[in-house]
N, C-alpha and C positions, 0 to 999 in steps of 0.2 A: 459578476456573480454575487460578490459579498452586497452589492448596492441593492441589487434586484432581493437577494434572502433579508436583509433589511425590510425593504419595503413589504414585503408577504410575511414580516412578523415571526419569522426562523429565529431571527438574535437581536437582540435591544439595541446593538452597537456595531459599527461596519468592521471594527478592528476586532470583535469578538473568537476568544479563544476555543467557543463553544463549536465553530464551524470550519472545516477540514476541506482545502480546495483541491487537487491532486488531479493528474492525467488517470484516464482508467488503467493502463496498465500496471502501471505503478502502483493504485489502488486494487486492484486482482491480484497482483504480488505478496501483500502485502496483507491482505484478507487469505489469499494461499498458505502462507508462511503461518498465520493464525492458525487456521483450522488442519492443517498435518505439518505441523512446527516440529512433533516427534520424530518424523517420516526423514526430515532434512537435519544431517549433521552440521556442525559451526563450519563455515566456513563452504558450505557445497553454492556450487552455481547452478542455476536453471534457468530456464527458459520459459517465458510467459506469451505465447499467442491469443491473442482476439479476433477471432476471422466473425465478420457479418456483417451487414449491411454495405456490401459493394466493397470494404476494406479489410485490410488485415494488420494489425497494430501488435509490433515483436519487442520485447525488451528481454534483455537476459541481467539478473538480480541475480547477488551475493546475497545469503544467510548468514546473518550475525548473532549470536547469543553471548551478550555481555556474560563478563563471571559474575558470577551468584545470580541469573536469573532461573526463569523457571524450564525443566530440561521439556515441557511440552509445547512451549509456544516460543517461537522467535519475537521478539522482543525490535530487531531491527532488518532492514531488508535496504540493500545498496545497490543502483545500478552497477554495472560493471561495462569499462569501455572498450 
């Protein structure tokens, strides 16, 4: 993927900081945790379903909010096993 965004001119360099590779769920989680980060106290677990395209892709994430961050977005999101 970083070879292929390379070549289509996404980032100057294959080891660039600029580009974020991630599974989707983990990436839904994690944009979730962004946008109702108030919604989840430190420390709550959820559950992240992807149902479509013939599949269904589950992960359950821990909510993290380092001290001193900001109390409306989570900052950090952890699978849990």
């Amino acid at each position: 993927m970083r070879e292929a965004s390379l070549q289509a001119g996404l980032i100057e360099v294959v080891d660039s900081a600029n580009l974020l590779l991630g599974i989707e769920p983990e990436l839904a989680a994690l944009q979730t945790g962004i946008e109702v980060g108030a919604l989840l106290d430190d420390g709550s677990v959820f559950m992240m379903l992807d149902c479509g395209g013939g599949t269904v892709d589950i992960t359950v994430q821990q909510a993290m909010r380092p001290a001193g961050a900001a109390s409306d977005a989570l900052t950090q999101i952890a699978g849990v096993a």
